[in-house]
Every structure is written in structure tokens, then in C-alpha cells.
C-alpha positions in Angstrom: 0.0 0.0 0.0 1.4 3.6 -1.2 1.0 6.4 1.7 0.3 9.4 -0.6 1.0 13.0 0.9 -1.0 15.4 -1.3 -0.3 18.8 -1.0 -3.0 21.4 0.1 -6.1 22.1 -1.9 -5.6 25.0 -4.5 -9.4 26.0 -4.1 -9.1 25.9 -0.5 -5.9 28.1 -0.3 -7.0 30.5 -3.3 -10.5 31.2 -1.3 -8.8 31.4 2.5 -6.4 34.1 1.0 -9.2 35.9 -0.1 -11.1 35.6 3.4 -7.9 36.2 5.3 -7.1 39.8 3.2 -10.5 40.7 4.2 -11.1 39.5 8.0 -10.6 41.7 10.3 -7.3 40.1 12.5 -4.8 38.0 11.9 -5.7 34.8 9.8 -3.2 31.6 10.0 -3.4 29.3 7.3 -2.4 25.4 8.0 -0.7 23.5 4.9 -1.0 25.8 2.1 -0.6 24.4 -1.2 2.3 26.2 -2.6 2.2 26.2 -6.5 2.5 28.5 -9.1 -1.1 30.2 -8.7 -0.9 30.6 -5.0 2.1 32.1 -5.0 0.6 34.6 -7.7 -2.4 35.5 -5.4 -0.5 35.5 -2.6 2.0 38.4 -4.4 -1.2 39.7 -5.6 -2.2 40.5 -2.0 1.0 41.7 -1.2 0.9 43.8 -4.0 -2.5 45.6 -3.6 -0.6 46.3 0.4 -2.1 43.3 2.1 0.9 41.6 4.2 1.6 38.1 3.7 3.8 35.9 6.0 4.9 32.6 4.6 6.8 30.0 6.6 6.9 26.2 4.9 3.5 24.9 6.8 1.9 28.6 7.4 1.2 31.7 6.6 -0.1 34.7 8.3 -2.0 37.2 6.5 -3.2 40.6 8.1 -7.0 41.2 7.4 -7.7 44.8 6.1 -11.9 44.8 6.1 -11.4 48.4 4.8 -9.7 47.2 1.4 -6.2 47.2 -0.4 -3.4 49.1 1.5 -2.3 51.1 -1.3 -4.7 53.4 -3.4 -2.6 52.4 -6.8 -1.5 48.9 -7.9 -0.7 46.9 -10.7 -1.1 43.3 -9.9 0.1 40.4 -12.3 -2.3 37.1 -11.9 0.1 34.9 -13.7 -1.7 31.5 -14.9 -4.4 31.8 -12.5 -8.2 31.7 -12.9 -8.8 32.3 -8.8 -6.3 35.0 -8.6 -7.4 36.7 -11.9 -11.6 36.6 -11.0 -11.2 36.7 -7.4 -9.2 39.7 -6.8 -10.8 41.7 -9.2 -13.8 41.7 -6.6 -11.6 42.2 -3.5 -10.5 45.5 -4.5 -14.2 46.5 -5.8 -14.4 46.9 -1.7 -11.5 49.0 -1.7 -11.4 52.7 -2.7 -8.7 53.1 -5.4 -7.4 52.5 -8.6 -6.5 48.9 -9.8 -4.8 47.2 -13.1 -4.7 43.6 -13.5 -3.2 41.5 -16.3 -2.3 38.1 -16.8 -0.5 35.5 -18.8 -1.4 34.7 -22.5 -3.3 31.7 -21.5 -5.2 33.5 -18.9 -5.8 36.4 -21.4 -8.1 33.9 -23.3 -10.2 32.5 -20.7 -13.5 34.7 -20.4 -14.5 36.8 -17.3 -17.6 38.3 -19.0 -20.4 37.2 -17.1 -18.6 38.5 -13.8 -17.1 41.5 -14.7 -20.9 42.0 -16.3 -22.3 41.5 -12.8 -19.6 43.5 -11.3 -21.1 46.3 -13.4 -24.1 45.8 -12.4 -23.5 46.3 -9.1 -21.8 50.0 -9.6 -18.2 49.1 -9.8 -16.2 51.2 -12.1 -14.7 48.1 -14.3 -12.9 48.7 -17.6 -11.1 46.0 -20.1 -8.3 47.9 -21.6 -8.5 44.9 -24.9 -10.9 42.5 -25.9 -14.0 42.9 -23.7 -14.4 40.3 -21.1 -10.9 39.2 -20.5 -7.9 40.6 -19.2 -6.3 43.1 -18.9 -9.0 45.4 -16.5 -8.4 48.3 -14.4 -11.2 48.7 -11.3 -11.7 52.5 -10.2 -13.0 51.1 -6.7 -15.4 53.5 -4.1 -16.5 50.8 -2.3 -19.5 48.2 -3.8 -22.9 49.3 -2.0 -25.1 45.8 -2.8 -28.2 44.7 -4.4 -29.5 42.4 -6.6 -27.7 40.9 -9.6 -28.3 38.1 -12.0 -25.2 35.6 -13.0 -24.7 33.0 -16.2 -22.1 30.9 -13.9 -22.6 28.0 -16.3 -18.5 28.5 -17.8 -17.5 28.6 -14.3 -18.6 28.8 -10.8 -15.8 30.8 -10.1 -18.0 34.0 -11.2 -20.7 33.1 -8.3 -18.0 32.3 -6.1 -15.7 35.8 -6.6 -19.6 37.7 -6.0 -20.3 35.7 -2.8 -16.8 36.1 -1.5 -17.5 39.7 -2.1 -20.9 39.8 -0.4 -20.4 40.6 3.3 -18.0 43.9 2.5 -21.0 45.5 0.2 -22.7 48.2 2.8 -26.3 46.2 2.0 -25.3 43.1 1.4 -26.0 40.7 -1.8 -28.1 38.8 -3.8 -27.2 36.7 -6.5 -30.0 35.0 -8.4 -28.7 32.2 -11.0 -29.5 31.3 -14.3 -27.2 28.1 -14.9 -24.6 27.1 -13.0 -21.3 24.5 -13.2 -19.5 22.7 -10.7 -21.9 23.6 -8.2 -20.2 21.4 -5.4 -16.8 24.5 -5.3 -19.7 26.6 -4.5 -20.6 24.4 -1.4 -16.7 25.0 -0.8 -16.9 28.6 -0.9 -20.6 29.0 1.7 -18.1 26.6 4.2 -15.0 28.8 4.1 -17.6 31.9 4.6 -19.4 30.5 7.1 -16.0 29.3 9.2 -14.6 33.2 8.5 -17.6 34.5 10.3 -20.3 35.2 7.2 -23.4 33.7 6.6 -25.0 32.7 2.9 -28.6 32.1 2.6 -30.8 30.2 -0.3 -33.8 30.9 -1.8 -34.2 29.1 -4.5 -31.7 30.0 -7.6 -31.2 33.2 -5.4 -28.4 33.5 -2.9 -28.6 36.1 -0.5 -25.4 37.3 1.4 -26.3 39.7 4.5 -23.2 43.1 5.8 -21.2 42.5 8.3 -17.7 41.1 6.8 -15.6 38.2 8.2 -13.7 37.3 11.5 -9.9 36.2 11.3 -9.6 32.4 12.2 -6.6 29.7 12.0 -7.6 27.7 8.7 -6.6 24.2 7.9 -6.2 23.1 4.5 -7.0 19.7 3.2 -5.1 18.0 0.6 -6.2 18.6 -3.2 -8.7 16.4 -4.3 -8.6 17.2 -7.9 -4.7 16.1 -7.9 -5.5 12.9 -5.4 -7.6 11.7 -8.6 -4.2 10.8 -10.5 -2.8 8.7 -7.8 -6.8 7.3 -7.2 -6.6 6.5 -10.9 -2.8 4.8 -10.5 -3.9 2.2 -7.8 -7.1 1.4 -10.3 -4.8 1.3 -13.5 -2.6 -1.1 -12.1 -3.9 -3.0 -9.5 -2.1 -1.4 -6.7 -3.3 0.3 -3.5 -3.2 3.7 -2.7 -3.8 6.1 0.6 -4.4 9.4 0.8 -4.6 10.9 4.9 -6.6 13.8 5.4 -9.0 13.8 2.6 -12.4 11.9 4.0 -16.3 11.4 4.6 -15.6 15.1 6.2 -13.9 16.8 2.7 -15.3 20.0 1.2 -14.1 18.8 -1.8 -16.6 17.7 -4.7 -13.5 16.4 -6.6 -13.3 13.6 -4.0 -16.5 12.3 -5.7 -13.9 10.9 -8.3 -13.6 7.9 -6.1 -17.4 6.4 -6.9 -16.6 6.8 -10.7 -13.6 4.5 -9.8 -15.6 2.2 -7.7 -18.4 2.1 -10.8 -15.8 1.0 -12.8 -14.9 -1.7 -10.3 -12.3 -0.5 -7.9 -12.3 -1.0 -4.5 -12.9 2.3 -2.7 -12.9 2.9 1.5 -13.8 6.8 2.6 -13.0 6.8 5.9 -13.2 10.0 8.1 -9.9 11.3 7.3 -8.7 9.4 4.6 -9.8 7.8 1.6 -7.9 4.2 -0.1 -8.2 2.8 -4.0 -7.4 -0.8 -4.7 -7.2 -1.9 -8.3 -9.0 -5.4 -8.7 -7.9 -6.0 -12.7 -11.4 -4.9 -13.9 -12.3 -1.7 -15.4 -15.4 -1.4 -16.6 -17.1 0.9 -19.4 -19.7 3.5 -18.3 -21.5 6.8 -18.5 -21.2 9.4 -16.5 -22.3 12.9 -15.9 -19.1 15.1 -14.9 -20.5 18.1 -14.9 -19.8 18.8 -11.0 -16.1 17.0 -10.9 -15.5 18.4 -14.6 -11.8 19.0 -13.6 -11.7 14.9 -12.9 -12.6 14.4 -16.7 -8.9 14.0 -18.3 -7.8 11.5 -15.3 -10.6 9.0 -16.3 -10.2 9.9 -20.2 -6.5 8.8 -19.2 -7.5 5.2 -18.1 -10.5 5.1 -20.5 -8.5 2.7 -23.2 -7.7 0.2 -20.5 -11.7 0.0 -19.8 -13.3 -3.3 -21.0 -16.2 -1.5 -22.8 -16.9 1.8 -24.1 -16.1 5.2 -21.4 -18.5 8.1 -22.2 -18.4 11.6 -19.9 -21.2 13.6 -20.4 -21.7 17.2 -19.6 -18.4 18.8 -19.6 -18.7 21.7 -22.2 -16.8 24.0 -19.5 -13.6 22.1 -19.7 -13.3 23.7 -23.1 -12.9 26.9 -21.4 -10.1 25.9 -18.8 -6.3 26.5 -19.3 -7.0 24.3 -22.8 -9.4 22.9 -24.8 -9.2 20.3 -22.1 -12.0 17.8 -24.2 -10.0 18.3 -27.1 -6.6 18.0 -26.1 -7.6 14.7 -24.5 -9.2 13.6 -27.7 -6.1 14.3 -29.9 -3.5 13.1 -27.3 -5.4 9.2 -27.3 -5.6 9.3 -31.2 -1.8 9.7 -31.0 -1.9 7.0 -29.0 -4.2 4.9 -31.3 -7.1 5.5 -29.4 -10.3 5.7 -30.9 -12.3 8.6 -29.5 -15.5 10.9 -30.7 -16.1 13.8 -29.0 -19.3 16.8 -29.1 -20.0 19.6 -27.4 -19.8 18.3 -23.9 -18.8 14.7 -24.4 -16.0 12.5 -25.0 -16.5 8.7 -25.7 -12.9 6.6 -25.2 -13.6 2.8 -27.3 -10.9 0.8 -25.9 -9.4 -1.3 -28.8 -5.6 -2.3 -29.0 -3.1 -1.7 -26.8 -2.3 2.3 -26.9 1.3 3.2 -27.9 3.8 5.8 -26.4 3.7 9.2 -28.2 4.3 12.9 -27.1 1.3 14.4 -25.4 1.0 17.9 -26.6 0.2 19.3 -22.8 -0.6 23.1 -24.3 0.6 24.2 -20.7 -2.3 22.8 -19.1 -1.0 20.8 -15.9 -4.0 19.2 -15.5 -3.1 16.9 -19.1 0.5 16.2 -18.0 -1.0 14.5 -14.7 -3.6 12.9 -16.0 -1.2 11.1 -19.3 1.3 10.1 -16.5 -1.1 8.3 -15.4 -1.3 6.5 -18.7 2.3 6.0 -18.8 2.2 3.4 -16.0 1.0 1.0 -18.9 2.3 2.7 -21.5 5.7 2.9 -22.5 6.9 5.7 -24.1 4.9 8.9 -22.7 6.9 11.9 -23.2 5.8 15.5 -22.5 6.2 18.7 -24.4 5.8 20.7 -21.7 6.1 18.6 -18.4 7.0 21.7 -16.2 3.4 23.0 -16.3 2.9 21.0 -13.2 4.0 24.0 -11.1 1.1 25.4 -11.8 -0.4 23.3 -8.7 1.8 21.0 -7.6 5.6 21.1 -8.2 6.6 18.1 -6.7 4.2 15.6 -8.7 6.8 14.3 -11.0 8.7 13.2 -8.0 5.8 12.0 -5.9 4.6 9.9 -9.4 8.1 8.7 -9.9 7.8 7.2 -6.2 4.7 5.3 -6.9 5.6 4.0 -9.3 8.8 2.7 -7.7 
């Protein structure tokens, strides 16, 4: 039995960063993930005047309920989707005058339907280029509240960035939703709220966040459940055995809802309360599933798909063509290089497992989310090689080396 030691949840750190700079106090976070996109919101925040301290297993960040330190910032968001939609709405709080920008793969990912809503609710938002994507420049006076309707159905980040933002309007918020993805990271967000002082109410499609702002607290992070899927998916591949500690019955993760695909496709699967274990048992079976609330779990099981005794379909997934990549895509094209055959349509990809896959090059357009997933396929495929295997940094730098020791 592998003892797997995932690093801490990227959702989980993105969204306490975002509580911490706005609690009033001193907030200590437990187990960080440190990647790539936390380290961007974290500069963020030290950027817009917010001060971050960072030890290996902590950091302390001081709460400023009032807004951004400085009146004047430029802040850089890097690769990341959190950083570049949540901070955005931070500084709407603030009073001052804000640029943000990002990389060229973040530039392409859409924002519309929350900058829209941002608008909606008075904030002085600008995109300096194409309309709905970066760069953006906020003139903030403080956001007074109301009503606003939301398309969250390309990302639940937008209803998470206007909820985060709820409890530092002067009136408070209500967001009523037409459509909406990956609705469990919104159950993430009303948790990290509600254990940073704030309260979230529903009615109906409507969610209604009430004034008052958050309360600093020391906050735990749990391990990442979207990157315990590739080692999930090792132990099913090839028969082995894997542990995870601290990810359980208990988790705020959706993503952990992985497991009961695996155990559909005859793994054996134990969720204790603070840890979860996948044993292989030499069968995989076809199946169809709906993905659409564990959508960033799709390429792991389009990874093992051609090892499947009968046909893998995953259903409802158009938003993973909106993620760092073409995510349905790039998994489509990376198993026909393999000799895969695969049909994909709007929001679905079918895997037929047929012959034995060969090794090729996955073409990993920077998304890290398609190196983990292929290495994954490498376990029983030789000859997986990466274009771009670095992307990994992205959320968890260390998974080469963690990989390379389960498969040892």
C-alpha cells in the first residue's frame, strides 16, 4: 500500500487568501498548497498592500476589512483563474485605482459574465483589450449591494468571486442564478464563509449574502482532491493500492466524488473520516457518466479510459473547453496519438478501448492538468513523453517526484 502525501487544496488556499485579506485580524493558514497560482495570489495580495507571511506549513495574512493598502497597484495574476476573477472583486471593496493583467493563456479565458455582474453592481470596471478578459483596471469607491443576476454555467468561479465579495458591500447581496457548473466548489466557498464569520442564505436560484464582513480564524487546508484523482486513478490502473490521509467522509471537496466513478468502474474504494484508499482489482469497466460537477476529474478518467473493458462516455463537460485548454480536445487528440479511438461533441467525449495504446508525445498546451492525467497512462504505456512537463508548477511542483515514487 502507497501512503500518498497530497499537498494542500488549491481551491481551499485560493479562497482562505481571499477571506484572510478581508477578515478583520490575523488569519493563520495550516498546509498551504504552494504552487504556481498561489504564490501569484499571494503576491497579488502583497501587491494591492495586504501583508503576507509565509513560513513552509503557514502563513499569516493581516485582514484589512477596509480594502487594499495602497490606493494604486498593478497586480500580475500569472496563470491563475482564482487570482485573476477573485481579486478583481476584493479590491471593488477598496477605494482606489487597480490594473490587472495576466499571462497569455489566462488572457483567453473569459471573465464576461462577472465583470458584467460586477457592473451591475456599480463598480467602475474597464477592459483595456478585448472585452471580457484581461487586462482590467477597477476605479474602486466601495461596492454598496443589491440584486444581480449571473450565467455561472463556464465557471462557478464568477458566483464564487460575487459571494466572496458579499459581506464587504454596505447592504449586502443577492445573487439569483441562471445556470450554473461545478456547483459542489460553491458548497466550498458557503463553508470557508461560514468558518470566516459570514453567513450565505438560499432561496431558490437566489443567494442572498447579508453586511457585516468576516472574522480572522486559524484555517486548515485539506489536501487537493482534484490532484489525489491521479494517484486514485494509479492504484485502479494497475492493480495497486493507494492512501491518501486527510481527505475523507468530512472533505469539502466535490473532486473527492472521483472515487465512486472508480468504484463504478470496479475499484475497491474505503472513505474513511480522514482518509480515503483505492485498490485496483484487474477490472475496469465501461460507463457513462455525468461530470458536470467533478468536470476537472474528466482527463484522469479519459486517461485510463482505453484500459476499460467497454466503451467510457463523460457527459456534460462543455466548460472544460474553457479551462487553461481545450481540455475535451486535447484529450481527444492526445489518445488518437496514441491509437485511441475517441468521438467527442460539445460536452462529451467517448474513449472505445481497442488495441493496446502506444507511447507518443502528449502535446500538454501548458495545461497541468493533461500532464497529470497522461502520466497516469504512462504506468501502462511505454513511451509517454511531454512537451511541456514543467506545467505541473502550476499546482503541484513536486508531482513528478511524488509519481516517480509510486511507481517505484
Amino acid at each position: 500500500m502507497a501512503l500518498v502525501d497530497i499537498p494542500g487544496s488549491k481551491s481551499l488556499t485560493a479562497r482562505a487568501l481571499f477571506l484572510a485579506a478581508a477578515a478583520d485580524g490575523v488569519t493563520t493558514l495550516q498546509r498551504p498548497l504552494r504552487s504556481d497560482d498561489t504564490e501569484g495570489f499571494a503576491e497579488g495580495l502583497t501587491r494591492l498592500g495586504y501583508r503576507v507571511g509565509r513560513t513552509p506549513d503557514a502563513w499569516q495574512i493581516d485582514g484589512r476589512p477596509q480594502g487594499p493598502a495602497l490606493a494604486e497597484a498593478d497586480v500580475y495574476c500569472r496563470d491563475g483563474a482564482t487570482t485573476a476573477r477573485f481579486l478583481p472583486a476584493l479590491v471593488a471593496a477598496g477605494h482606489g485605482v487597480y490594473r490587472f493583467d495576466a499571462s497569455p493563456q489566462m488572457r483567453r479565458r473569459p471573465l464576461l459574465p462577472l465583470t458584467r455582474a460586477l457592473r451591475d453592481l456599480g463598480v467602475d470596471l474597464r477592459h483595456e483589450e478585448a472585452e471580457g478578459h484581461h487586462p482590467l483596471t477597477v476605479r474602486a469607491a466601495g461596492v454598496e449591494g443589491g440584486e444581480v443576476v449571473l450565467d455561472a454555467g463556464q465557471s462557478s468561479q464568477y458566483l464564487t468571486a460575487l459571494l466572496l465579495l458579499g459581506p464587504l458591500t454596505r447592504t449586502g447581496l443577492r445573487v439569483t442564478v441562471t445556470d450554473l457548473v461545478s456547483a459542489p466548489y460553491v458548497d466550498i466557498t458557503i463553508a470557508m464563509m461560514r468558518a470566516f464569520g459570514a453567513e450565505v442564505g438560499r432561496e431558490g436560484n437566489a443567494y442572498v449574502v447579508p453586511p457585516g464582513g468576516y472574522r480572522a480564524t486559524t484555517y486548515a487546508i485539506e489536501p487537493d482532491a482534484s490532484t489525489a484523482s491521479y494517484f486514485f486513478a494509479a492504484a485502479a490502473l494497475t492493480g495497486g493500492e493507494v492512501t491518501v490521509p486527510g481527505l475523507g467522509a468530512g472533505a469539502l471537496q466535490g473532486d473527492l466524488g472521483f472515487v465512486d466513478v472508480l468504484r463504478r468502474m470496479g475499484a475497491r474504494v474505503d472513505v474513511k473520516a480522514d482518509r480515503t484508499t483505492v485498490a485496483g482489482t484487474g477490472e475496469l469497466r465501461g460507463l457513462t457518466v455525468n461530470m458536470r460537477d467533478i468536470s476537472d476529474t474528466m482527463p484522469t478518467l479519459a486517461a485510463i479510459a482505453p484500459f476499460a473493458s467497454g466503451p467510457v462516455r463523460i457527459e456534460d463537460v462543455a466548460n472544460t473547453r474553457v479551462k487553461e485548454c481545450d481540455r475535451l480536445e486535447a484529450c481527444a487528440e492526445n489518445l488518437r496519438r496514441m491509437g485511441v479511438q475517441v468521438a467527442t461533441g460539445p460536452d462529451w467525449i467517448e474513449i472505445r478501448p481497442g488495441a493496446a495504446p502506444a507511447g507518443a508525445d502528449v502535446k500538454t498546451y501548458g495545461d497541468h492538468r493533461i500532464v497529470m492525467s497522461f502520466a497516469v497512462t504512462g504506468l501502462r504505456v511505454p513511451g509517454i513523453s511531454f512537451d511541456d512537463p514543467g506545467c505541473v508548477r502550476k499546482t503541484f511542483p513536486g508531482f513528478h517526484e511524488a509519481f516517480a515514487h509510486l511507481r517505484g
